[in-house]
C-alpha positions as CSV (number, residue, x, y, z in Angstrom):
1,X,-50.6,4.3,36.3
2,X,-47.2,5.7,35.6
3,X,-47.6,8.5,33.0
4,X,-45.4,7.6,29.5
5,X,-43.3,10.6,28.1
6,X,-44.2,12.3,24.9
7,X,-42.7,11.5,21.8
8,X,-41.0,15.0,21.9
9,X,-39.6,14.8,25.5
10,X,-38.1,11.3,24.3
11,X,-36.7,12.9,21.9
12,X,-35.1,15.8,24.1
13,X,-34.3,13.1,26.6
14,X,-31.9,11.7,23.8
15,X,-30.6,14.7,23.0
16,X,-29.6,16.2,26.5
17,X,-27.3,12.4,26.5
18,X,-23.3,12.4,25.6
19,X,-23.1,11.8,21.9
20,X,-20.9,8.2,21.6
21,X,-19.0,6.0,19.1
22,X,-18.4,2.5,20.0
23,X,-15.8,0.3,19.3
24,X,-16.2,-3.7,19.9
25,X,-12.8,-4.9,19.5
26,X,-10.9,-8.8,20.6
27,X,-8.8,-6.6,22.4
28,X,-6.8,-3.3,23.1
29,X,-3.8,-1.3,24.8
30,X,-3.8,-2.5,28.5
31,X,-1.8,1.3,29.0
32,X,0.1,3.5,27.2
33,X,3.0,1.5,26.6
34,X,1.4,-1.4,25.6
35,X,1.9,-0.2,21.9
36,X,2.8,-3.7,20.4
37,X,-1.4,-4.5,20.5
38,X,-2.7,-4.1,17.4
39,X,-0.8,-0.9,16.5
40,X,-2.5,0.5,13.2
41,X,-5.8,-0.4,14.9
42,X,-4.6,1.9,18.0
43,X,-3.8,4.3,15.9
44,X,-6.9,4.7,14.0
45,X,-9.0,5.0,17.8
46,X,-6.6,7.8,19.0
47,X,-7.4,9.9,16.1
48,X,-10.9,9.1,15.8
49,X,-11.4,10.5,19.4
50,X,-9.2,12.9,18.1
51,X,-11.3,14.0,14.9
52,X,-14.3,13.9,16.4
53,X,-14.6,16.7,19.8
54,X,-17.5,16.0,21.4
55,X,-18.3,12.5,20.9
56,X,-16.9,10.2,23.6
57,X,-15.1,7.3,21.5
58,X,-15.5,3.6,23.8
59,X,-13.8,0.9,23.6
60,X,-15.3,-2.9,24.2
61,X,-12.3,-5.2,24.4
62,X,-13.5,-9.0,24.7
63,X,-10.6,-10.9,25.2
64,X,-7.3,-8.9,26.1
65,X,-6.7,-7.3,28.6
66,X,-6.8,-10.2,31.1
67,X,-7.5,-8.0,33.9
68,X,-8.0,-5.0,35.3
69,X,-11.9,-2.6,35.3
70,X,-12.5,0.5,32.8
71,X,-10.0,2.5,32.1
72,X,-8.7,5.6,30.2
73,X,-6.8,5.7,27.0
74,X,-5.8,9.1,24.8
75,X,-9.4,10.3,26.2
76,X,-11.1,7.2,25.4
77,X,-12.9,5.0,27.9
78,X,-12.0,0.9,27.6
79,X,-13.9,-1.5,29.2
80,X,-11.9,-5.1,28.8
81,X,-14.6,-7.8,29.5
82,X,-11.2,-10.0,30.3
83,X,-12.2,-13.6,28.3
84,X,-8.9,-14.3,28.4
85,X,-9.5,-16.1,24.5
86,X,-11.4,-18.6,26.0
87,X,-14.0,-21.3,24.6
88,X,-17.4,-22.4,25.3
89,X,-19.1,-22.0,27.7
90,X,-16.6,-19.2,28.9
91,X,-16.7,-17.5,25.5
92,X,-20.4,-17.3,25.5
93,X,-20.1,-15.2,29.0
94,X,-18.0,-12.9,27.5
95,X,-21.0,-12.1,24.8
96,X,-23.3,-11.8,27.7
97,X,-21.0,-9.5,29.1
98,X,-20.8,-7.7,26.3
99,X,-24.6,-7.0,26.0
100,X,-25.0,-5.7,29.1
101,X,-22.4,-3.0,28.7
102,X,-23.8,-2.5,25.5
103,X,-27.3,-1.9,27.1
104,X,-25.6,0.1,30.4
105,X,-23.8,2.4,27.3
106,X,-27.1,2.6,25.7
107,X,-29.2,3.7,28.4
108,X,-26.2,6.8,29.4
109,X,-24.7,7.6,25.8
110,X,-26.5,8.8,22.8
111,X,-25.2,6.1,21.1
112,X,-24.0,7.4,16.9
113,X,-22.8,4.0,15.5
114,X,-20.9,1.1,16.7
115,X,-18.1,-0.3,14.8
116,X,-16.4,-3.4,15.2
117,X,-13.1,-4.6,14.2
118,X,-13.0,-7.9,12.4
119,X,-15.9,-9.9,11.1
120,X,-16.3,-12.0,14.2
121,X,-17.6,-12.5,17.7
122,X,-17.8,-8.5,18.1
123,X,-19.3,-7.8,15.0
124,X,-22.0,-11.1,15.9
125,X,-22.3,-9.0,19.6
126,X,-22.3,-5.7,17.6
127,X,-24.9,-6.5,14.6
128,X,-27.4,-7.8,17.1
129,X,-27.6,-5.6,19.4
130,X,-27.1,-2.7,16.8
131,X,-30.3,-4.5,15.0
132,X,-32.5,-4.4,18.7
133,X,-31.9,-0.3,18.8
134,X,-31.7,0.6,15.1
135,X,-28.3,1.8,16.1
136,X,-25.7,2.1,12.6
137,X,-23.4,-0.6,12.9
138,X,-20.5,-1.7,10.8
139,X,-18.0,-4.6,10.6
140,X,-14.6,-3.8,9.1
141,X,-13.3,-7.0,7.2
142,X,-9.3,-6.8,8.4
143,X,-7.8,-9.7,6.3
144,X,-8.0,-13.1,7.9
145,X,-11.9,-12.9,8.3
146,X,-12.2,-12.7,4.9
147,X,-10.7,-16.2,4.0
148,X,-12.9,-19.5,3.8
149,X,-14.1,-20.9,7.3
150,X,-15.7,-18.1,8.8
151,X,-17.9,-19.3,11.1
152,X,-19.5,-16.1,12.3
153,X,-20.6,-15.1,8.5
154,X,-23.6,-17.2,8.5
155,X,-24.5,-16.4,12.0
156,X,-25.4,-13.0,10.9
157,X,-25.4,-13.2,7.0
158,X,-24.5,-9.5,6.5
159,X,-25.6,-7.2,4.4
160,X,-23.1,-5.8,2.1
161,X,-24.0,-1.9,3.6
162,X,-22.9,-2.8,6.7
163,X,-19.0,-4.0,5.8
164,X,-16.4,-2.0,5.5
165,X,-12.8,-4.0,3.7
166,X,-9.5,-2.9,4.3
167,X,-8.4,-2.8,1.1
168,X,-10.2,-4.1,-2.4
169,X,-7.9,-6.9,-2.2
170,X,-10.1,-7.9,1.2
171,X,-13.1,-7.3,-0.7
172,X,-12.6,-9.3,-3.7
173,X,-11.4,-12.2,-1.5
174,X,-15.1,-12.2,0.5
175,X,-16.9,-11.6,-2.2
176,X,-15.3,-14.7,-3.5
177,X,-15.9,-16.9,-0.3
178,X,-19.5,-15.5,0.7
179,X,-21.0,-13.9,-2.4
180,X,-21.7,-10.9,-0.5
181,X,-19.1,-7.9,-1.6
182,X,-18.7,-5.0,1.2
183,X,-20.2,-1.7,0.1
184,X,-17.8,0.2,1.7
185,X,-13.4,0.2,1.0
186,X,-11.5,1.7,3.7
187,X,-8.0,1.5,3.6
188,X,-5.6,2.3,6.7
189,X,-3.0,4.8,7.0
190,X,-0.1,5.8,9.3
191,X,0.7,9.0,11.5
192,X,3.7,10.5,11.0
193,X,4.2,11.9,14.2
194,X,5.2,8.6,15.4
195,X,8.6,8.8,13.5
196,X,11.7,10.4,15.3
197,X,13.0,13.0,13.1
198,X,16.1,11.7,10.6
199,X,19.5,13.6,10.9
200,X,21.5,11.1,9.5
201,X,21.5,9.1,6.2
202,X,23.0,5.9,7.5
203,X,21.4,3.3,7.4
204,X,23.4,0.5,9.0
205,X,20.9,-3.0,8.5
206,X,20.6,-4.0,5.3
207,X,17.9,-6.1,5.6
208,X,14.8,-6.1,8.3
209,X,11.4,-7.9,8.7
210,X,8.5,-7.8,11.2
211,X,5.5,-9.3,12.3
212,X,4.1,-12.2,13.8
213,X,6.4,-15.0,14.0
214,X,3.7,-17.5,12.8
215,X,3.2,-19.9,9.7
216,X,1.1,-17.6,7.2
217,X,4.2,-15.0,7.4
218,X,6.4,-17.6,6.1
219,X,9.8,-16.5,7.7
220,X,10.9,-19.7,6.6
221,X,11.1,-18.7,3.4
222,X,12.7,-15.2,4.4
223,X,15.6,-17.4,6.3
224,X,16.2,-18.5,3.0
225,X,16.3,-15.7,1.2
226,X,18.7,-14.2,3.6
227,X,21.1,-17.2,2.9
228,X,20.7,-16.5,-0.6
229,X,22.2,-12.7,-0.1
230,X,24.2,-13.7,2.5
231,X,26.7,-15.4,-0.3
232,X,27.1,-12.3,-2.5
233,X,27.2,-9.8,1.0
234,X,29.1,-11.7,4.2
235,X,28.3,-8.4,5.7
236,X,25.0,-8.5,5.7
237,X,23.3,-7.1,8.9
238,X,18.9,-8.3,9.4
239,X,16.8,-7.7,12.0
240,X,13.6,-9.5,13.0
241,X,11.5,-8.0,15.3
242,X,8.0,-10.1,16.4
243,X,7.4,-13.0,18.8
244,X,5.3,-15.9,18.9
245,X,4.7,-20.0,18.4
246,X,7.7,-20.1,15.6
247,X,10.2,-18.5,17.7
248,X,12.0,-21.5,18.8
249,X,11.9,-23.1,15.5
250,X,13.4,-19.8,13.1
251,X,16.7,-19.3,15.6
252,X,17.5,-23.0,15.0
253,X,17.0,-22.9,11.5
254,X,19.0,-19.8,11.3
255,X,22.3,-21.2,13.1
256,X,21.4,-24.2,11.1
257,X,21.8,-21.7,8.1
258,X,25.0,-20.6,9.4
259,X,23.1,-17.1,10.1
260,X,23.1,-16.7,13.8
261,X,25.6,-13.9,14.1
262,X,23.9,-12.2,10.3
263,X,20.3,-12.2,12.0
264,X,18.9,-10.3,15.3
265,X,16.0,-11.5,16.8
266,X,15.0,-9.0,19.0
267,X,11.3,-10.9,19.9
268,X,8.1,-8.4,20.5
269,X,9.1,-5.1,21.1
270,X,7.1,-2.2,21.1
271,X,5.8,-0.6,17.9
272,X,8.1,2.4,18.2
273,X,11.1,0.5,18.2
274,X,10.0,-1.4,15.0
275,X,9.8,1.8,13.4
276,X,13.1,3.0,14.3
277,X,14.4,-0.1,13.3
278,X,12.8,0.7,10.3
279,X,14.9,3.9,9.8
280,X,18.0,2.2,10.2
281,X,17.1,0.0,7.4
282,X,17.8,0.0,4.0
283,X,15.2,-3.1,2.8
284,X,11.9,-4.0,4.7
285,X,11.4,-7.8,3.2
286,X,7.8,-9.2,3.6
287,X,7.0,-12.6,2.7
288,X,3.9,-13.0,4.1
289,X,1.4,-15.4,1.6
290,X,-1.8,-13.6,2.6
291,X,-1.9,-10.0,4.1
292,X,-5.3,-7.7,4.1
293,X,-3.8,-4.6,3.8
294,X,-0.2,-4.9,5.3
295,X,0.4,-1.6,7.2
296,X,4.1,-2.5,7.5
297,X,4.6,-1.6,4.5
298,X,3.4,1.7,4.3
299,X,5.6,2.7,7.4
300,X,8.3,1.1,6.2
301,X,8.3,3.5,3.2
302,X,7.6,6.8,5.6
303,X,10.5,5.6,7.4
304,X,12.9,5.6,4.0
305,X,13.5,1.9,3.4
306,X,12.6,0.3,0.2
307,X,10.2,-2.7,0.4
308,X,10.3,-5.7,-0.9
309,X,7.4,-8.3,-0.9
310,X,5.4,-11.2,-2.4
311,X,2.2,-8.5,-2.1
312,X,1.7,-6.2,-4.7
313,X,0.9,-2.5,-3.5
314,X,-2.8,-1.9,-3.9
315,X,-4.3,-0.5,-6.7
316,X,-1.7,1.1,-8.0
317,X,1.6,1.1,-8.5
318,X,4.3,2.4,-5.7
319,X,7.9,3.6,-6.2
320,X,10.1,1.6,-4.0
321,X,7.3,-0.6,-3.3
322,X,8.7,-3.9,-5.3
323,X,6.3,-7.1,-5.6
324,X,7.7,-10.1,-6.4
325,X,6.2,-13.9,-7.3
326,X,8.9,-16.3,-6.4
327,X,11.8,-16.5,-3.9
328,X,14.5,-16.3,-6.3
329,X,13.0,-13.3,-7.8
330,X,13.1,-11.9,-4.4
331,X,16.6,-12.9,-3.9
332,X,17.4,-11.4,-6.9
333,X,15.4,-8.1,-6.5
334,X,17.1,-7.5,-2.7
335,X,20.2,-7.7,-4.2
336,X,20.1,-5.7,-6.6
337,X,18.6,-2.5,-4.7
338,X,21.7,-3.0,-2.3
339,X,24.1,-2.8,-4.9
340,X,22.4,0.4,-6.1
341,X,22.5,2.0,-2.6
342,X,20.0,4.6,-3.2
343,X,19.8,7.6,-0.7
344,X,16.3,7.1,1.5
345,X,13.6,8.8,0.3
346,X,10.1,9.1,2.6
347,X,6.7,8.3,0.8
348,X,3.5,8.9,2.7
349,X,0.9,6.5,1.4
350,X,-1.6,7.5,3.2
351,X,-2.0,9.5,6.7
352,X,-4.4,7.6,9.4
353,X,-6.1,11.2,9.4
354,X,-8.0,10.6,5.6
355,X,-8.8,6.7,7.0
356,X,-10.6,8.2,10.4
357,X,-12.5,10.7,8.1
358,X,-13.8,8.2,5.9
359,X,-15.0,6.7,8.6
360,X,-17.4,9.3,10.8
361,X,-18.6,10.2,7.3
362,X,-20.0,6.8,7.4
363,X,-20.9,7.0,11.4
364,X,-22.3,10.3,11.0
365,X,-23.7,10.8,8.4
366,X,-27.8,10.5,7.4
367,X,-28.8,7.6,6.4
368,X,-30.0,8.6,3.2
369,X,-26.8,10.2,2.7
370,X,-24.5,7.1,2.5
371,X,-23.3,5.4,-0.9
372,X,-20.5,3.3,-1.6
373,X,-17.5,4.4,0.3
374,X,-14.1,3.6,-1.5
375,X,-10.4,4.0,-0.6
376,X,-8.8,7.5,-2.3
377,X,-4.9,7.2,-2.3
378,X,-2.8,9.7,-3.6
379,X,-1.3,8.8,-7.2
């Protein structure tokens, strides 16, 4: 009969293993360049590996990429389980993929905590295999998860320790829809390293926009407003950078609009691009209906531009961060700051650095040790 270790050579077993963070994620960079996927999110796994020498950061990407075996990424390793965003059957593969990664990871990593991004099938993946090995596990609510129809919220019924929001604005709106308010507020930040350095205070678009080119960012209404302006400034020059399903439909409502030689739509382009578009612009106009957090806006003010949008910075209030309520208010308010043609002015809102450190506090730290976590912005 085999002989069964001692509690203390367990013990030192676990200890002589690599110390890990996990990351379950719908999907990640394919490379380097592939900086259009999910570019705050990016961001944040970069500096947590990092912020944190000497634990291995790893990525579990479900769905995207679509091909291709583990891989290494700014000193993280990504394993893509490649369900190409696939349903039944398929989908349910994917998860059983997933867990036996999870148990191949567990068996060579001293795993810390797992973390996974969005309240869905990762964090359903994440929470049960997290509840099998008393591993810390948390789910961090992005935006859209936290809106009616969930499906995975019941599945696991989460307890409010183990959600992190983006942004109180997240919180209040799950709290709302599932009774259950996350204990823990993180909000996201930017690095800004990634902007080239300004030697010039020209800023030749007037107005610009980005995102995906989807119903819920209502660019339909942002067409509109740009005809509004376009009346009072014939010069008007706006740039659209983002792809996807309402493509087609915008450029013919814009020539429709008589606004197909005022408006460049440049499609997806990478995330460094948008940023320097960004510092070529004088207004960053949002007019997205629901938005979690809405990093755009925060590197829209690093990079100088004032912003205008039907979200309200949150918590506090922002200079040359404008909220609006209606479409002729926005009108009215984009007009007015490009008559006034005020000199660009940087604002940090928040540096990706304090959003990573928030977050091993909560990884890391003893159990007994955590409390609520909230977001601290600078006034």
């Amino acid at each position: 009969m085999p002989r069964v270790p001692s509690p203390t050579k367990i013990f030192a077993l676990t200890r002589s293993k690599k110390e890990a963070i996990i990351i379950l994620a719908p999907g990640f960079p394919k490379d380097y360049g592939d900086t259009a996927c999910l570019p705050e999110r990016q961001v944040f796994v970069r500096m947590l590996q990092q912020q944190s020498p000497g634990v291995h950061v790893i990525v579990v990407a479900f769905q995207y990429p679509f091909a291709g075996n583990y891989y290494e990424w700014f000193g993280c390793t990504v394993y893509p389980l490649r369900g190409r965003n696939r349903g039944g059957i398929a989908r349910v593969l994917t998860w059983l993929r997933a867990w036996r990664l999870l148990l191949r990871l567990h068996k060579n990593y001293h795993i810390l905590g797992m973390m996974s991004f969005w309240l869905g099938e990762c964090a359903l993946v994440g929470a049960w295999f997290a509840r099998l090995f008393r591993i810390r596990h948390y789910a961090w609510l992005l935006g859209q998860d936290a809106r009616p129809g969930n499906r995975y919220v019941p599945l696991m019924q989460p307890a409010a320790a183990s959600l992190i929001a983006l942004s109180d604005f997240v919180s209040d709106e799950f709290h709302r829809n599932y009774r259950v308010r996350p204990a823990h507020v993180i909000a996201p930040g930017i690095d800004p390293a990634m902007f080239d350095t300004i030697t010039s205070n020209a800023r030749p678009i007037h107005i610009m926009a980005a995102g995906s080119l989807i119903p819920l960012k209502q660019y339909e209404i942002f067409l509109r407003v740009i005809r509004g302006i376009h009346g009072e400034h014939p010069e008007l020059k706006v740039v659209l950078c983002g792809g996807g399903p309402e493509d087609a439909r915008l450029c013919a409502l814009a020539r429709r609009y008589g606004l197909a030689g005022v408006i460049t739509f440049t499609g997806e382009v990478p995330h460094q691009t948008v940023l320097r578009f960004m510092q070529q612009s004088r207004i960053f106009l949002h007019t997205s209906s629901y938005e979690g957090f809405g990093i755009v806006h925060a590197e829209a003010l690093y990079a100088g531009a004032q912003v205008v949008s039907f979200i309200p910075p949150p918590g506090r209030t922002v200079r040359r961060w404008h909220a609006v309520t209606t479409e002729s208010e926005m009108i009215g308010t984009a007009m007015q700051l490009l008559q006034q043609d005020a000199a660009p002015e940087s604002i940090l809102f928040r540096h990706m650095s304090e959003t990573v450190q928030q977050s091993l506090d909560l990884l890391l730290a003893p159990r007994a040790a955590i409390s609520n976590t909230v977001q601290t912005l600078p006034s």
